[in-house]
PDB file with SEQRES, HELIX, SHEET and CRYST1 records, atoms N, CA, C and O in Angstrom:
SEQRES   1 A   63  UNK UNK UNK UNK UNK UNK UNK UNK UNK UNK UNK UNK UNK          
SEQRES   2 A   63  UNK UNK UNK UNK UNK UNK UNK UNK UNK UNK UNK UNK UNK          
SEQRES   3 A   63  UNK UNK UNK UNK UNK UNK UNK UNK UNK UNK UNK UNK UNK          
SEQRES   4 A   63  UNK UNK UNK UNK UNK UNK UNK UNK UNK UNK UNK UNK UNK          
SEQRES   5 A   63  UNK UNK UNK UNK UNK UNK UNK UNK UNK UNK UNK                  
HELIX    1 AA1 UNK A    3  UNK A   24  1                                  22    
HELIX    2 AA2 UNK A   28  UNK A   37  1                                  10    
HELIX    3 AA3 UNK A   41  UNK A   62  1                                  22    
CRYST1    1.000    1.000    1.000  90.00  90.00  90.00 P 1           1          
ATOM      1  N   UNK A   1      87.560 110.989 113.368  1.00  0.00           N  
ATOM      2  CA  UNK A   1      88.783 111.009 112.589  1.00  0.00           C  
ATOM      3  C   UNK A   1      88.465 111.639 111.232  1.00  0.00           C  
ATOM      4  O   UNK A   1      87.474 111.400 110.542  1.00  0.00           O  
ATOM      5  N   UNK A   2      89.296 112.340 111.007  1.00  0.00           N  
ATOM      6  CA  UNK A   2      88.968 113.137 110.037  1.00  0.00           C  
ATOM      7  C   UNK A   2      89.974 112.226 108.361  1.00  0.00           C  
ATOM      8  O   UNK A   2      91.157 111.886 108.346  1.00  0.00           O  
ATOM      9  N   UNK A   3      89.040 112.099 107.311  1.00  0.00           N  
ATOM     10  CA  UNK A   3      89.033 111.979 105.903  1.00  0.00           C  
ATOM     11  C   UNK A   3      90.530 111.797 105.450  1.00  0.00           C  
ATOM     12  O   UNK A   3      91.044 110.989 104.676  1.00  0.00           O  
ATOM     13  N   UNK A   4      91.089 112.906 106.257  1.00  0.00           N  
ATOM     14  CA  UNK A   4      92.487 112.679 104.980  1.00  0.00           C  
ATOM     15  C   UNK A   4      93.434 111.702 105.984  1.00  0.00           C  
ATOM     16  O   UNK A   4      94.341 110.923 105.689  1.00  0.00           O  
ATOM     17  N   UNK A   5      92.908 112.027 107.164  1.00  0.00           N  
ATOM     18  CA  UNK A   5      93.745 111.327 108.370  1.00  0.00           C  
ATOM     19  C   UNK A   5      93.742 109.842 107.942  1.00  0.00           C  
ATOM     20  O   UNK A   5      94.742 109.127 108.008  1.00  0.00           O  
ATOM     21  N   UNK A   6      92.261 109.350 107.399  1.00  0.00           N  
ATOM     22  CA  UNK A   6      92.205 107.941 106.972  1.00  0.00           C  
ATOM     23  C   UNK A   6      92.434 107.712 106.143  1.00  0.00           C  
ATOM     24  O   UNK A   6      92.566 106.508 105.922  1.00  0.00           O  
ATOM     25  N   UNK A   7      92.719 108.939 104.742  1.00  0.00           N  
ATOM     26  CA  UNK A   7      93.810 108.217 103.557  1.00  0.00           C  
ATOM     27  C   UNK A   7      95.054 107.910 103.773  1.00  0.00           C  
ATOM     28  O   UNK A   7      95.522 106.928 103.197  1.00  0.00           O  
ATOM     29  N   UNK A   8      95.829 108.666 104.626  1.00  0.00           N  
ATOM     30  CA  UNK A   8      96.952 108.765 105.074  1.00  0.00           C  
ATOM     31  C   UNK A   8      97.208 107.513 105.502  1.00  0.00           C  
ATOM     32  O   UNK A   8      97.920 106.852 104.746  1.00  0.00           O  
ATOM     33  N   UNK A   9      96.864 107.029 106.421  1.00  0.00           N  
ATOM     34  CA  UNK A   9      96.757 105.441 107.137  1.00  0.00           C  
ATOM     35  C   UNK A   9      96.623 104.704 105.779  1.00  0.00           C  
ATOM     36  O   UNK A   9      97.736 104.544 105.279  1.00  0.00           O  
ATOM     37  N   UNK A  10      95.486 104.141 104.927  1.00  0.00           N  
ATOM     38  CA  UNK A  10      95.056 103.809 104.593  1.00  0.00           C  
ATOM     39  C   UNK A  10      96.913 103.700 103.444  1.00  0.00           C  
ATOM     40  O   UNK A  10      97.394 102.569 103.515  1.00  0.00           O  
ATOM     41  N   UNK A  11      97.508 104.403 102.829  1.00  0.00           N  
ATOM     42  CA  UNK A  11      98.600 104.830 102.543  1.00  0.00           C  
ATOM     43  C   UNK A  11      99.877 104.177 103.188  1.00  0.00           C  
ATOM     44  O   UNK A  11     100.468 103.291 102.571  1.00  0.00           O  
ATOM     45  N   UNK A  12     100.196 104.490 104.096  1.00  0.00           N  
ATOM     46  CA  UNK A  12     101.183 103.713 104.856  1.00  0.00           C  
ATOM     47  C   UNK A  12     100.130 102.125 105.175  1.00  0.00           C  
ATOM     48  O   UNK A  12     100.886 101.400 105.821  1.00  0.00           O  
ATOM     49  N   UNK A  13      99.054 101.533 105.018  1.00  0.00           N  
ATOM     50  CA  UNK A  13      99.071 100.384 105.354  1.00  0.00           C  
ATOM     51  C   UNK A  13      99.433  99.412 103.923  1.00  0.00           C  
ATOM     52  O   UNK A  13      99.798  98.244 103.790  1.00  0.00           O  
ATOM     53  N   UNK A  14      99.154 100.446 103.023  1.00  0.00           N  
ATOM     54  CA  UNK A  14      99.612 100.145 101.602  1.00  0.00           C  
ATOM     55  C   UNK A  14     100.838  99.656 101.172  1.00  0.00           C  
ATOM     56  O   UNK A  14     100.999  98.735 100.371  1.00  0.00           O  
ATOM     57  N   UNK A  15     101.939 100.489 101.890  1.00  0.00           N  
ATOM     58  CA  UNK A  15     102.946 100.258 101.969  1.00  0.00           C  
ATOM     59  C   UNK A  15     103.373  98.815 102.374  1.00  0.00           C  
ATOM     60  O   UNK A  15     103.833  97.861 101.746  1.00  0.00           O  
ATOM     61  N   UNK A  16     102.962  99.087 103.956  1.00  0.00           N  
ATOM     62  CA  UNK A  16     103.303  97.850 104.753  1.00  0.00           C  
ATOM     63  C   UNK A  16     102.565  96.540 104.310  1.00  0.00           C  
ATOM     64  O   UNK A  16     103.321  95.577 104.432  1.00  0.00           O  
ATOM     65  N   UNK A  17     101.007  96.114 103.712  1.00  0.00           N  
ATOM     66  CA  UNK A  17     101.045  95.015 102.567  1.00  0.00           C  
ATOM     67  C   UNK A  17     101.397  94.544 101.585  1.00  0.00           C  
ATOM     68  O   UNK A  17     101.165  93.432 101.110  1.00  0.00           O  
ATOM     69  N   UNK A  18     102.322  95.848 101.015  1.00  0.00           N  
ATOM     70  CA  UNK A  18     102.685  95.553  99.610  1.00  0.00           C  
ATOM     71  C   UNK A  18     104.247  94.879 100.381  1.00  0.00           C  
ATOM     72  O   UNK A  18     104.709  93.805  99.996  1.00  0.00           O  
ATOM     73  N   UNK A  19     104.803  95.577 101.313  1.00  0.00           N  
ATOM     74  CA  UNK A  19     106.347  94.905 101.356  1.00  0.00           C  
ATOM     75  C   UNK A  19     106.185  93.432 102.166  1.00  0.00           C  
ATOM     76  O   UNK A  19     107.039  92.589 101.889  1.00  0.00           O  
ATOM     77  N   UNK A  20     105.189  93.082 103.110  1.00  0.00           N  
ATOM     78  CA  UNK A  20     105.098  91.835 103.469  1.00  0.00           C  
ATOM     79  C   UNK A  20     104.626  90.681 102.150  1.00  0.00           C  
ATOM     80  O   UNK A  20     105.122  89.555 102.127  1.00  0.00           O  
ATOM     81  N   UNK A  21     103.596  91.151 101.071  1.00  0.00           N  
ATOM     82  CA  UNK A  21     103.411  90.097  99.678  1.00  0.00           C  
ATOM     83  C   UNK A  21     104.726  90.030  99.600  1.00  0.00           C  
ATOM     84  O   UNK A  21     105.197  88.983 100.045  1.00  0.00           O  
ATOM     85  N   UNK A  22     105.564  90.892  99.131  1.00  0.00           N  
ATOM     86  CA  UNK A  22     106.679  91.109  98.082  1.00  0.00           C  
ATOM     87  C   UNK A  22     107.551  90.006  98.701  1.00  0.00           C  
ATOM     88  O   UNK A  22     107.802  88.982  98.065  1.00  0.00           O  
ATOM     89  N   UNK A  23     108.099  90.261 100.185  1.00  0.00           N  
ATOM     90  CA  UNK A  23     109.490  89.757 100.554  1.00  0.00           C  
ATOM     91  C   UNK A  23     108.928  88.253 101.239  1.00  0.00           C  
ATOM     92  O   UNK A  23     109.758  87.472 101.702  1.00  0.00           O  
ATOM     93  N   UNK A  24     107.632  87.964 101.256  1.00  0.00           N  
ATOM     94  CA  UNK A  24     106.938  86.658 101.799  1.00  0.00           C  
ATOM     95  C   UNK A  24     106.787  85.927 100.869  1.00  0.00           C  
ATOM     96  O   UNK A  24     106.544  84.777 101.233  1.00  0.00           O  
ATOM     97  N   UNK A  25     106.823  86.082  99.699  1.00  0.00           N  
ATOM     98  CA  UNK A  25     105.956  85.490  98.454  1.00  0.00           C  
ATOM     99  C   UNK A  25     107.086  84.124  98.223  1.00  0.00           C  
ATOM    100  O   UNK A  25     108.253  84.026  98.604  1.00  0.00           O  
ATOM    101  N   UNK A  26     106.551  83.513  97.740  1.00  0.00           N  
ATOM    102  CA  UNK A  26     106.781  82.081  97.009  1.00  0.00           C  
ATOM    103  C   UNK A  26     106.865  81.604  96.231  1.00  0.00           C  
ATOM    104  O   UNK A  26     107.269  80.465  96.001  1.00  0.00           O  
ATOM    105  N   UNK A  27     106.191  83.014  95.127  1.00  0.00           N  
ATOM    106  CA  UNK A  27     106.028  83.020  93.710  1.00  0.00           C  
ATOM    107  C   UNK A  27     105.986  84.321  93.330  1.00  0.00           C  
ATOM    108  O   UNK A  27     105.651  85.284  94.019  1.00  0.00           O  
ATOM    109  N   UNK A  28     106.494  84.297  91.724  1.00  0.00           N  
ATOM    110  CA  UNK A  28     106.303  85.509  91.262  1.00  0.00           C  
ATOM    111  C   UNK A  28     104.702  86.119  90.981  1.00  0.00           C  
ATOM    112  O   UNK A  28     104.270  87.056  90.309  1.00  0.00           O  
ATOM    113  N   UNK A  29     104.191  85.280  91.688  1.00  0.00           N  
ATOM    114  CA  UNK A  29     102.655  85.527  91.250  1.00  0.00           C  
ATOM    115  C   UNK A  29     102.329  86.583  92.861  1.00  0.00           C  
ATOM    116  O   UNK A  29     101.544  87.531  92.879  1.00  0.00           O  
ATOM    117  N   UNK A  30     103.067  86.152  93.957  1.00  0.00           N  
ATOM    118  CA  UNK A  30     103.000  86.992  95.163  1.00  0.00           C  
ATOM    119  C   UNK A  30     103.759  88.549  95.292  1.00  0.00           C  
ATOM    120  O   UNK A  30     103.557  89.504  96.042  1.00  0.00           O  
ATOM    121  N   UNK A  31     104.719  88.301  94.184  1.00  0.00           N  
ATOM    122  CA  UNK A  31     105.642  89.611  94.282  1.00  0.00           C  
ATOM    123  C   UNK A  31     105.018  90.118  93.565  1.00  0.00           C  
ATOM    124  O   UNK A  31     104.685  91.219  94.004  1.00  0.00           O  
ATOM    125  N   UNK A  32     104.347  89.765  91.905  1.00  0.00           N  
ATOM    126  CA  UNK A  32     103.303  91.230  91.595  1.00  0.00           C  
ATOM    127  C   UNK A  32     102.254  91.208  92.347  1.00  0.00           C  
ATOM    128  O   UNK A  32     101.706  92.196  91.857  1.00  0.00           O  
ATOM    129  N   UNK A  33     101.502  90.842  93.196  1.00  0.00           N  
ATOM    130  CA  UNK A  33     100.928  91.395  93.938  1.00  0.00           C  
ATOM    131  C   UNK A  33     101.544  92.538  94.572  1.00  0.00           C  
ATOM    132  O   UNK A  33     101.167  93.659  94.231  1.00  0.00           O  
ATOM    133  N   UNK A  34     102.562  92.385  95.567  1.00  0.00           N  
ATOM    134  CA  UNK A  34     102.948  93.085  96.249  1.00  0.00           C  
ATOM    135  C   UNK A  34     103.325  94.513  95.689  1.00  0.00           C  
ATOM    136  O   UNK A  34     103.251  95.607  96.249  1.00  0.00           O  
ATOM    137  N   UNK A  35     103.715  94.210  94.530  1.00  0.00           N  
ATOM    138  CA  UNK A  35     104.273  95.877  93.637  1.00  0.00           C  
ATOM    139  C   UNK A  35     103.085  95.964  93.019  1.00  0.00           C  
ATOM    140  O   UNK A  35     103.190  96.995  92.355  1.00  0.00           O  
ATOM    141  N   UNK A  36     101.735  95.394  92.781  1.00  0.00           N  
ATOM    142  CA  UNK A  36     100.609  96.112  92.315  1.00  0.00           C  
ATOM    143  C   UNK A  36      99.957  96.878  93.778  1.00  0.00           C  
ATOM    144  O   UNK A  36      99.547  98.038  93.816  1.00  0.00           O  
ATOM    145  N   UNK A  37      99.978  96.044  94.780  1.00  0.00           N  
ATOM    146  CA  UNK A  37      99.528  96.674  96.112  1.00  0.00           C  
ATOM    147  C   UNK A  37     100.241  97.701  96.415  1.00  0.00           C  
ATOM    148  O   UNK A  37      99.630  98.453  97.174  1.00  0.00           O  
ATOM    149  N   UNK A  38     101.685  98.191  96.038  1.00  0.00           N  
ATOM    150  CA  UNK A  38     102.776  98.943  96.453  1.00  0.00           C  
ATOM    151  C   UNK A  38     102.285 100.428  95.626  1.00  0.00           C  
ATOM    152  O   UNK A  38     102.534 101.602  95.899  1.00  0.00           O  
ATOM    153  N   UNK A  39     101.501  99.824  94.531  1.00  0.00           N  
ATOM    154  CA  UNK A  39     101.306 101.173  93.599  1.00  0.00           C  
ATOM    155  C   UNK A  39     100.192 102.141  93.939  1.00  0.00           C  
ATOM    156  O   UNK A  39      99.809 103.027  93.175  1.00  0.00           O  
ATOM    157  N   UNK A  40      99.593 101.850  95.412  1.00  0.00           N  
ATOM    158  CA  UNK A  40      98.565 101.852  95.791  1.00  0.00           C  
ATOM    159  C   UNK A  40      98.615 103.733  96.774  1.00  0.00           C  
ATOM    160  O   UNK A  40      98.037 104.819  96.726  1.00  0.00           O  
ATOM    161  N   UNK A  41      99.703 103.047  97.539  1.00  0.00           N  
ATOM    162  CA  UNK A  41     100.305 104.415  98.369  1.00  0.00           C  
ATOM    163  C   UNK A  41     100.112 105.815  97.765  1.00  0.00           C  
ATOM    164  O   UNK A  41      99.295 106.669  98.108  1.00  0.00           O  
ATOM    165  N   UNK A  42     100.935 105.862  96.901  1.00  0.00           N  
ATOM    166  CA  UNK A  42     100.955 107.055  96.382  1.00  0.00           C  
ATOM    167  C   UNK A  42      99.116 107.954  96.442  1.00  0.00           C  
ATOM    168  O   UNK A  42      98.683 108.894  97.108  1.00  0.00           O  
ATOM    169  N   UNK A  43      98.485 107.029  95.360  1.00  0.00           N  
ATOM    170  CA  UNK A  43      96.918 107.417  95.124  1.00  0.00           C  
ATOM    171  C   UNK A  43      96.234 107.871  96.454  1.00  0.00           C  
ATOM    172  O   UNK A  43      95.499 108.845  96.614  1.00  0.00           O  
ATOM    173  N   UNK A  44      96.664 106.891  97.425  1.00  0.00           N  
ATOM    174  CA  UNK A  44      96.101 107.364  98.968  1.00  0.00           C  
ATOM    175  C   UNK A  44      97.087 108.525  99.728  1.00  0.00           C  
ATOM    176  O   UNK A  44      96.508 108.730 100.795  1.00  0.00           O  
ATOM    177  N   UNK A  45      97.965 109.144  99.697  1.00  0.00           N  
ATOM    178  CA  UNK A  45      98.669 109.980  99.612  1.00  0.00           C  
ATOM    179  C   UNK A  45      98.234 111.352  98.958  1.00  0.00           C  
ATOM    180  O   UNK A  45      97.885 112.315  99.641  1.00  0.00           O  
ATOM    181  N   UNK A  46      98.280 111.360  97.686  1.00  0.00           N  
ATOM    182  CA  UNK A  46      97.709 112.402  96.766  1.00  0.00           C  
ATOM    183  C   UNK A  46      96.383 112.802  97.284  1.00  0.00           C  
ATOM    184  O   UNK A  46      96.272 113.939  97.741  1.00  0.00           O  
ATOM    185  N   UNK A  47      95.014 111.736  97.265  1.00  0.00           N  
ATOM    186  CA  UNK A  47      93.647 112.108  98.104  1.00  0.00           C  
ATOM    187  C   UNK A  47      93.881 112.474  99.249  1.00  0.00           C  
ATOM    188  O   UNK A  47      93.099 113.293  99.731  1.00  0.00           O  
ATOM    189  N   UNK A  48      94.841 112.075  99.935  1.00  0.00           N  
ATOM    190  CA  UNK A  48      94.846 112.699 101.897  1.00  0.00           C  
ATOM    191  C   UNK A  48      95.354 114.135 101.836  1.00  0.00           C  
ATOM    192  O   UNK A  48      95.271 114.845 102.839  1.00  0.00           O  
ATOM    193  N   UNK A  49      95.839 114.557 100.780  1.00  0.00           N  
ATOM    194  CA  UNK A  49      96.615 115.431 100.975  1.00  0.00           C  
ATOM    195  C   UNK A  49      95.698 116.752 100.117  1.00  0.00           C  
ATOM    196  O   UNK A  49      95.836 117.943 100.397  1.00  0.00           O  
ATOM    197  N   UNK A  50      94.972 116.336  99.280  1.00  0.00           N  
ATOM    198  CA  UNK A  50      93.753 117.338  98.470  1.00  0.00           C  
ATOM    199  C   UNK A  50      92.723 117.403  99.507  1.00  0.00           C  
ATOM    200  O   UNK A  50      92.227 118.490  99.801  1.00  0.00           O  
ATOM    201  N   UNK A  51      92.313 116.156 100.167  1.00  0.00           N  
ATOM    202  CA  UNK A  51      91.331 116.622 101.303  1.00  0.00           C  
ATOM    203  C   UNK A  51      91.635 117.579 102.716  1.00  0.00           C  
ATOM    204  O   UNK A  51      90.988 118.123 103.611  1.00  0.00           O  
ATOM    205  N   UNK A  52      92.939 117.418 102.326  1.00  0.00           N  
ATOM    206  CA  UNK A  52      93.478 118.252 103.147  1.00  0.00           C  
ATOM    207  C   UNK A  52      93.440 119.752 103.048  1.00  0.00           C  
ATOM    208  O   UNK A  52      92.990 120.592 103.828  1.00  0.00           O  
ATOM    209  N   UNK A  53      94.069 119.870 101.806  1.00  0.00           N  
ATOM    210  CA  UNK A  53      93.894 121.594 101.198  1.00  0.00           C  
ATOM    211  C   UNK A  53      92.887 121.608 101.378  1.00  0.00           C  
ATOM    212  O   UNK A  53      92.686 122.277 102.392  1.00  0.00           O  
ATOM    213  N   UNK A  54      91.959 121.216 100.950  1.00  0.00           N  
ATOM    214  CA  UNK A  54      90.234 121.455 100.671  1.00  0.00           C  
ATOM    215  C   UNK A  54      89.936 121.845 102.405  1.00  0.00           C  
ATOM    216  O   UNK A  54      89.625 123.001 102.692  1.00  0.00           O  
ATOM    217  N   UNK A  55      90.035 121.013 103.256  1.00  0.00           N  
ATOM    218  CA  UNK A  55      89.960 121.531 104.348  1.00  0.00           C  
ATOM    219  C   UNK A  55      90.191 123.189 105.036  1.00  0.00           C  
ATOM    220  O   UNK A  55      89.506 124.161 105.356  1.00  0.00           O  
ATOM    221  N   UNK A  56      91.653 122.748 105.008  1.00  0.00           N  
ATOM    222  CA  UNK A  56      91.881 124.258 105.752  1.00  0.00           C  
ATOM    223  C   UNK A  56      91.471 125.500 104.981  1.00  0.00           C  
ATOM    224  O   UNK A  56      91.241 126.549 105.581  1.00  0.00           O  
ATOM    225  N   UNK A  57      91.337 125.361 103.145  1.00  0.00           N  
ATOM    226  CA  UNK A  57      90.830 125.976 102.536  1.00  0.00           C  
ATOM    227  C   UNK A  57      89.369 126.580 103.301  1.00  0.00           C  
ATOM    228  O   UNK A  57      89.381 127.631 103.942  1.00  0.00           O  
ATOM    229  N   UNK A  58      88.529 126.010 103.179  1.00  0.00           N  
ATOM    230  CA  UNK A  58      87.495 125.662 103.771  1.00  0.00           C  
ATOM    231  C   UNK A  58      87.385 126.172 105.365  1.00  0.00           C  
ATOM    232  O   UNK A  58      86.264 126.414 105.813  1.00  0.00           O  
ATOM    233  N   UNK A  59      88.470 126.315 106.140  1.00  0.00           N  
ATOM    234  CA  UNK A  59      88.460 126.389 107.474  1.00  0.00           C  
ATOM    235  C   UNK A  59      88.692 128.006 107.277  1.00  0.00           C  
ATOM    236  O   UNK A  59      88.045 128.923 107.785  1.00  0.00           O  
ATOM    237  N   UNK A  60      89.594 128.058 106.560  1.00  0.00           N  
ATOM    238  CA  UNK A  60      90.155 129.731 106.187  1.00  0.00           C  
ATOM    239  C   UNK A  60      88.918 130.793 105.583  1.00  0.00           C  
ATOM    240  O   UNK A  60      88.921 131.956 105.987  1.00  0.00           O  
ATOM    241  N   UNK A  61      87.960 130.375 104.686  1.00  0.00           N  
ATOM    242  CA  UNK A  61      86.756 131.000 104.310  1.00  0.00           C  
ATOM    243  C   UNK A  61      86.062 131.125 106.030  1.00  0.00           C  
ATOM    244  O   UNK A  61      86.156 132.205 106.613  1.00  0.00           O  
ATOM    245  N   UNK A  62      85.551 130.212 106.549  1.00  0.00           N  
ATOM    246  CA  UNK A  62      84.728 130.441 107.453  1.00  0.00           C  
ATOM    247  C   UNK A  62      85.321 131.399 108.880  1.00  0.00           C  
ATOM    248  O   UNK A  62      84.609 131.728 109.829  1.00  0.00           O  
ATOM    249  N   UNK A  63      87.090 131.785 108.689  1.00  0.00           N  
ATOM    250  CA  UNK A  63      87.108 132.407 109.945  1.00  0.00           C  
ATOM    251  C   UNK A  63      87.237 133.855 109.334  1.00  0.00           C  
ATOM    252  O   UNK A  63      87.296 134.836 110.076  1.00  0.00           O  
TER     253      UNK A  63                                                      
END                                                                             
């Protein structure tokens, strides 16, 4: 599996922990979790997506 494939995941699982803290929580001490975990996506998003360029970049030199 390739690098950005596992930021990507890594990204959407971000998502999906931050909205189960948020709408599960019991306390406001569980909902910032959930929107500090929520802020998470993006960062894993942005890296999947530079390892990405970098890739085909990279794929494009060698053909």
């Amino acid at each position: 599996m390739k690098i950005h494939n596992v930021l990507y995941l890594l990204g959407v699982g971000s998502i999906i922990l931050s909205a189960s803290q948020y709408f599960q929580s019991d306390s406001s001490d569980k909902e910032r979790d959930g929107l500090f975990v929520g802020h998470w996506a993006p960062t894993f998003f942005i890296l999947g997506k530079i390892m990405e360029d970098k890739e085909t970049a990279k794929r494009g030199l060698l053909e």
